[in-house]
C-alpha positions in Angstrom: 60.5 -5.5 85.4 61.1 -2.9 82.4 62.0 -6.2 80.1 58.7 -7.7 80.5 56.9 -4.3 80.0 58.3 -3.8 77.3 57.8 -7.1 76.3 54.1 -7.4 77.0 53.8 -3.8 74.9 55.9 -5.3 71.8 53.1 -8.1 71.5 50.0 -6.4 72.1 51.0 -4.1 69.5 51.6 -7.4 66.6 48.2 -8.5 68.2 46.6 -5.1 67.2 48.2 -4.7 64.2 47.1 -8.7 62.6 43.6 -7.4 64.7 43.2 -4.4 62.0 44.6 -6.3 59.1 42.6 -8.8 59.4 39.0 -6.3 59.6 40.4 -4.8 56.7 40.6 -7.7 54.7 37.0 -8.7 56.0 35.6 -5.6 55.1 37.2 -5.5 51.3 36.0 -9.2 50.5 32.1 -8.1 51.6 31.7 -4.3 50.7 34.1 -5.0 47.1 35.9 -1.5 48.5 38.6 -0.6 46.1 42.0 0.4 47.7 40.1 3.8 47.8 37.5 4.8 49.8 34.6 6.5 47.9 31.8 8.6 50.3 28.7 8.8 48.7 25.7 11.6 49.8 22.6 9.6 50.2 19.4 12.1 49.2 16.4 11.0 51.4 13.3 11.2 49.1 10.5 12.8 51.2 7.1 13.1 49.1 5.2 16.4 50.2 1.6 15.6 50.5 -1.0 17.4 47.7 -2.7 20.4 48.9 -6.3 20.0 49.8 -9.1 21.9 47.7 -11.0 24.7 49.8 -14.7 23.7 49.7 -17.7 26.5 50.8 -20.6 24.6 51.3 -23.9 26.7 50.7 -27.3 26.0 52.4 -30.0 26.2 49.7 -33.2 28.3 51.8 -36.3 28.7 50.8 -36.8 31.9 48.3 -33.6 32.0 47.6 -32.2 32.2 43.9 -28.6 30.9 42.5 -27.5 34.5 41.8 -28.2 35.7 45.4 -26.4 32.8 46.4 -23.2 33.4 44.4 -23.5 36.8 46.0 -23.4 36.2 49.3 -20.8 33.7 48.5 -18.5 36.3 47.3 -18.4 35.2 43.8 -19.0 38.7 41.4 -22.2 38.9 38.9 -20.1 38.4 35.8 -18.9 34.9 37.1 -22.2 33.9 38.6 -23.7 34.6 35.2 -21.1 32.8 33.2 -21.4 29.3 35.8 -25.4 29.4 34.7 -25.5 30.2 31.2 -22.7 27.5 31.2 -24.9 25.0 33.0 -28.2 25.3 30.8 -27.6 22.4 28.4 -27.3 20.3 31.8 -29.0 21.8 34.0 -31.2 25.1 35.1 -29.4 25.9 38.1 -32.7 28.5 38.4 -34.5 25.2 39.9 -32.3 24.6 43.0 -33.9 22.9 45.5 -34.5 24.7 49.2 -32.5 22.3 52.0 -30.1 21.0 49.8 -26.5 22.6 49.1 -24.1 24.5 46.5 -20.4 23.0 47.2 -17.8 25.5 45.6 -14.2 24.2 45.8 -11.5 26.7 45.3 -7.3 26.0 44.0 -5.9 26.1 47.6 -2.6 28.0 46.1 -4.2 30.7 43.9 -8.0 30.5 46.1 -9.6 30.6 42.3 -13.1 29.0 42.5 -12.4 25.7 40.6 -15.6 23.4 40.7 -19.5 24.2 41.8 -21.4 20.8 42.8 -25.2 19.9 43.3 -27.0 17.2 44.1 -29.6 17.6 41.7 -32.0 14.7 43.4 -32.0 11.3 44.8 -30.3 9.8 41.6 -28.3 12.6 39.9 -25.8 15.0 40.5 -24.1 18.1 38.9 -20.6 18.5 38.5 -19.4 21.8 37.1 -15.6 22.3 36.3 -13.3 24.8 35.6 -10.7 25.1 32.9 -7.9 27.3 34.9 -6.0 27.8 31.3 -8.7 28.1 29.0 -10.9 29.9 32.0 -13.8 28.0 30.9 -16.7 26.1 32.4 -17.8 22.8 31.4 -21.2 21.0 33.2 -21.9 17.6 33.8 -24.7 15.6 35.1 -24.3 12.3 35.9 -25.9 9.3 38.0 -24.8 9.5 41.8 -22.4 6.7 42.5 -24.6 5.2 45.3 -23.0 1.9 47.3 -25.2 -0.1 47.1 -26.1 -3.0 49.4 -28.5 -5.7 49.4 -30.9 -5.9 52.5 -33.8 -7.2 53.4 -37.0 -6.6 55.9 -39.9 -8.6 57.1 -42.6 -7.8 59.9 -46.0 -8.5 61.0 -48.8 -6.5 60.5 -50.7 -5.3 63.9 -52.8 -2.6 62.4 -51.0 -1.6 59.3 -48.2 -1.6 56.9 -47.1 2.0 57.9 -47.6 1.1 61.5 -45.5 -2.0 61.0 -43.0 -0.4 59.2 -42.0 1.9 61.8 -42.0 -1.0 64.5 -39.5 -2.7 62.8 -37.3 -0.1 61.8 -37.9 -0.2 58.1 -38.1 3.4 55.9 -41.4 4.2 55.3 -39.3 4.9 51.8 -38.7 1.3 51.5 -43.0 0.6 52.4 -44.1 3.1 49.5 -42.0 1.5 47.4 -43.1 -2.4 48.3 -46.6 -1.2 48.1 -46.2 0.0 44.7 -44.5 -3.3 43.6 -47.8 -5.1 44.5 -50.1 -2.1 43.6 -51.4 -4.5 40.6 -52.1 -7.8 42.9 -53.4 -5.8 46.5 -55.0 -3.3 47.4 -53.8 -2.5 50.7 -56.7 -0.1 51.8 -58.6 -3.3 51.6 -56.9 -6.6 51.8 -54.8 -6.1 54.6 -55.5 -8.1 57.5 -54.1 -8.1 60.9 -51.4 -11.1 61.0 -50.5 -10.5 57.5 -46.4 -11.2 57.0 -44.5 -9.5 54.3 -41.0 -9.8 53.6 -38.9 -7.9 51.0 -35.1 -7.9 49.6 -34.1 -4.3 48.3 -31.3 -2.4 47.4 -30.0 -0.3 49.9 -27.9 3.2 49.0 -25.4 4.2 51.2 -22.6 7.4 50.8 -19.6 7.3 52.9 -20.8 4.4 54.2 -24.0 6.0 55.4 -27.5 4.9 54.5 -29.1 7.3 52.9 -32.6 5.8 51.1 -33.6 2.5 49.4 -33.5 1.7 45.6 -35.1 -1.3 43.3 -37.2 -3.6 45.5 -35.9 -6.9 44.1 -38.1 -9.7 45.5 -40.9 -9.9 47.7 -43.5 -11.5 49.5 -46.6 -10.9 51.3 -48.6 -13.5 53.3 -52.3 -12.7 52.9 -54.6 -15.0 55.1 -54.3 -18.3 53.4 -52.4 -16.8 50.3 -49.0 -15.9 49.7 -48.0 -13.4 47.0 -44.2 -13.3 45.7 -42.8 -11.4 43.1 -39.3 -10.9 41.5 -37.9 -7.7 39.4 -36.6 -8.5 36.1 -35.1 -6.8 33.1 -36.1 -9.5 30.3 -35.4 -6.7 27.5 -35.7 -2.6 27.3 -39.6 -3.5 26.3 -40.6 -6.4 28.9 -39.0 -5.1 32.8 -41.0 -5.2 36.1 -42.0 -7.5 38.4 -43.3 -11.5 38.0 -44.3 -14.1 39.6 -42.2 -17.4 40.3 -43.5 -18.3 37.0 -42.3 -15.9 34.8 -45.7 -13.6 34.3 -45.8 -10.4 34.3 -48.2 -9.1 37.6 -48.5 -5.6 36.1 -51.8 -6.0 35.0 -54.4 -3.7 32.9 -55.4 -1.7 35.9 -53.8 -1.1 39.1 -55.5 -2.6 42.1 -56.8 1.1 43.9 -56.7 4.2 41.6 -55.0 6.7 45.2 -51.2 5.9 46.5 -52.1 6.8 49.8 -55.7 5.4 50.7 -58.2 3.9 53.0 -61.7 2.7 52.0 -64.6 4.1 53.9 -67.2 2.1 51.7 -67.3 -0.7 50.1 -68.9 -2.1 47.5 -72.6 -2.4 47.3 -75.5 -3.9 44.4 -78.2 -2.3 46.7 -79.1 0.9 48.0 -77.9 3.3 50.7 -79.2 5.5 52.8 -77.3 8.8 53.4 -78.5 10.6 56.6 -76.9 14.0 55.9 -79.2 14.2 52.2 -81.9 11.9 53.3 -81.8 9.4 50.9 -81.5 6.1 49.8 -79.4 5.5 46.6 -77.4 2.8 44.6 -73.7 2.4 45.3 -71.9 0.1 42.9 -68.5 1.7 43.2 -65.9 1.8 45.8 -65.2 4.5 48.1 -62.0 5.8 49.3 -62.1 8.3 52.0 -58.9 10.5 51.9 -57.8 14.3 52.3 -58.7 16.8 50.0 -56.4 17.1 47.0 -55.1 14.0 47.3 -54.0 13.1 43.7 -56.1 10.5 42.1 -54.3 8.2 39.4 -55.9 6.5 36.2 -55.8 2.7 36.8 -55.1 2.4 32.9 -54.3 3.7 29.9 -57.4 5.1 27.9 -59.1 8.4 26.6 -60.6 10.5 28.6 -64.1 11.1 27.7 -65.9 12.8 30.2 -64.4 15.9 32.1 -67.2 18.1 34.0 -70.0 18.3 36.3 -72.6 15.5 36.6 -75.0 15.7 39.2 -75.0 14.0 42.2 -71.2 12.5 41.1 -70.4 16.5 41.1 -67.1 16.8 39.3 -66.5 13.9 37.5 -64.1 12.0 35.3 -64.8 8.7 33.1 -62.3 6.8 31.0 -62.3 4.3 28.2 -59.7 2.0 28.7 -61.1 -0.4 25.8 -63.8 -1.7 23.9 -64.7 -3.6 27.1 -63.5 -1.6 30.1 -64.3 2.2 31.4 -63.6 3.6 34.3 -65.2 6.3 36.7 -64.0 8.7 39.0 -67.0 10.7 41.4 -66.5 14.2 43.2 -63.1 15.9 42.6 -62.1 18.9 43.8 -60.5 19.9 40.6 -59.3 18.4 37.3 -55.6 17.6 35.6 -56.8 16.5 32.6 -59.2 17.4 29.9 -62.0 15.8 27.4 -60.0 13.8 24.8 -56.8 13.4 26.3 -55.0 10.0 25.9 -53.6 9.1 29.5 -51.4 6.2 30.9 -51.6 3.8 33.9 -50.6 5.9 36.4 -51.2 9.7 35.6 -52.5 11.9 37.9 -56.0 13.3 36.6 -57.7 14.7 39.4 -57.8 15.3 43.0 -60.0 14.1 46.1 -62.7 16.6 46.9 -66.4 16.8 48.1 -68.4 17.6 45.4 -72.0 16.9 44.5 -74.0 14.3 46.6 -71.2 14.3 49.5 -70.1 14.0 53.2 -67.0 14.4 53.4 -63.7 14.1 51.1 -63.5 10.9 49.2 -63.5 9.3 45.7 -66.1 7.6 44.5 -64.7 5.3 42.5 -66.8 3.0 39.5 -65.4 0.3 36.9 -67.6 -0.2 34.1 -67.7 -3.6 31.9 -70.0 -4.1 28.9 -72.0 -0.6 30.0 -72.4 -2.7 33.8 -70.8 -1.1 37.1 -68.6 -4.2 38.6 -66.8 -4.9 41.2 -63.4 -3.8 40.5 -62.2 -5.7 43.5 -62.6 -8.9 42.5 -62.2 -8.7 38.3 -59.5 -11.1 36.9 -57.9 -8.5 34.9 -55.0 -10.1 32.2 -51.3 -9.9 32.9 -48.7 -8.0 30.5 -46.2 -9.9 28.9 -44.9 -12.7 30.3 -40.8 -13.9 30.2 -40.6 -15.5 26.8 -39.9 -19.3 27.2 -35.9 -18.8 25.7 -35.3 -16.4 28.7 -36.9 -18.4 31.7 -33.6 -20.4 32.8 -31.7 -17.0 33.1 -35.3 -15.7 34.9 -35.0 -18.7 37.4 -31.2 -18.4 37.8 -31.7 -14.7 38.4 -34.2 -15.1 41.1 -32.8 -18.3 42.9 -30.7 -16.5 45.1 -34.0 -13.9 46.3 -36.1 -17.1 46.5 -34.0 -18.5 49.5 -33.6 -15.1 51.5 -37.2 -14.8 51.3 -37.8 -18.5 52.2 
């Protein structure tokens, strides 16, 4: 019994022994380990994340002033001063706007203030930094890096644009804006019908992927009765930008279609005469008449001279323009004047404001174009076009505009 004991221990221990000699020979041939063993440290590289900036973030109220705003933010006059006279070539930080905000970031390891921002308005933005060595300020404005995303809206008019635009969910931004593009081909005070379409393709401005107001209206269409209107932005040089027709001309005309942006007519034009109940009388009314609220700005349809600033009867205060040899234009019981006798002005400009004066009922403009010395219907003059594309830029035109031409098909 004890020989094969110790017979069955003698060759388990040659197994064991060949076992380990073999692993050992293994283990050389695949790791290349010399006939000594070297133990290496291995270091474990852990990357410590950047300390975040401190921001303050600063409600602008109204009445309140920059200084009085550095103050309360802790920030001591001497500083205040130096961040404003350091911003001047930029920016007047003295015109800060009530409901928007100061942002002041500080170094989060020494709490030193290390940048001021403002959004200035809807396009810019100021960026002032600090030079921790130098301990110097330097401003910046720049454009607001916007993302921008094309979108596009249509609807049906019920009763009007406004009233469609908020039915559909579209910014009344956005409206104000498509209005404007066709303020030299409608007037909608007057041409809108019930039925009417419009569609539009703009660009849409978005912040941490928020919206936060449209841009450019690109392309457009309105559908007018019987008639359909489109028109396409284009930049055909620094001199000839705007919008045209599918053609290539310009539809910024001579004058603009209504001479208020935010209008209604109350009377239209008329060759006879007209009886006003409230003066008892019966006069002429070649003009047009838009009813609005007092002080509503009134713009000059062109550019032109102004010739006539004052009081003049019945028109009470009154304004007349000479656009040209051919054209004047007439603007009838302002509350008050922007302009004076002389003055060259451009499509556009604001000259007056809606009032009640003279032979009056109420607050409107009274509103006259003039042709050859006759009152005319400014409604329905065929006024001439600006420039239109020139014929070696039409293919990149069309090319341009293909794309807006099917989303609004």
């Amino acid at each position: 019994m004890n020989k094969k004991r110790k017979l069955f221990y003698l060759i388990s221990s040659i197994i064991i022994i060949s076992l380990s000699s073999f692993l050992f020979v293994a283990q050389k041939q695949l790791f290349g380990f010399n006939n000594s063993i070297e133990i290496k440290e291995i270091e474990i590289n852990k990357e410590i994340p950047p300390l975040v900036d401190i921001e303050k973030r600063i409600e602008i109220k109204s009445g309140s002033t920059f200084g009085q705003l550095m103050t309360e933010a802790g920030l001591g006059a001497s500083l205040a001063n130096e961040i404003y006279y350091s911003c001047q070539d930029e920016y007047d930080l003295a015109r800060i706007s009530a409901g928007r905000e100061i942002v002041l970031s500080y170094c989060p390891e020494t709490e030193a203030l290390k940048s001021l921002y403002y959004q200035i308005n809807n396009d810019d933005e100021l960026i002032m930094e600090r030079n921790l060595e130098t301990d110097s300020w330097k401003a910046k404005k720049q454009k607001i890096d916007y993302d921008v995303r094309i979108e596009s809206k249509e609807a049906v008019i019920n009763s009007s644009m406004y009233n469609a635009a908020l039915s559909n969910n579209i910014d009344e931004r956005a409206i104000v804006s498509l209005a404007n593009a066709f303020q030299w081909t409608l007037d909608f005070s007057m041409d809108t019908q019930k039925g009417d379409e419009f569609k539009f393709i703009y660009e849409a401005r978005y912040l941490n992927d928020e919206y936060v107001r449209p841009g450019k209206i690109l392309a457009a269409k309105y559908i007018n009765g019987e008639n359909e209107y489109r028109i396409y932005y284009f930049e055909e040089s620094q001199e000839n930008k705007g919008y045209f027709n599918e053609e290539g001309n310009s539809v910024q005309k001579m004058f603009l279609r209504a001479p208020l942006e935010y209008k209604y007519i109350s009377s239209g034009f008329t060759t006879g005469s007209r009886y006003i109940q409230a003066f008892n009388i019966s006069t002429g009314h070649r003009a047009i008449d838009y009813a609005a609220p007092m002080g509503t700005p009134i713009r000059a349809v062109g550019d032109g001279t102004i010739t006539y600033v004052g009081w003049r009867g019945n028109y009470g205060n009154f304004i007349s323009i000479r656009h040209n040899g051919t054209y004047s234009t007439n603007y009838a019981h302002l509350s008050r004047f922007a302009v004076s006798r002389g003055q060259r002005v451009s499509q556009g400009d604001v000259i007056g404001y809606v009032g009640s004066t003279g032979l009056s009922t109420g607050p409107h403009l009274h509103y006259e174009m003039v042709k050859n010395g006759v009152k005319i219907n400014p409604l329905t003059e065929v006024l001439p076009p600006g420039e239109a594309i020139k014929e070696e830029n039409l293919d990149r035109f069309y090319e341009e505009i293909s794309s807006w031409q099917e989303m609004l098909d």
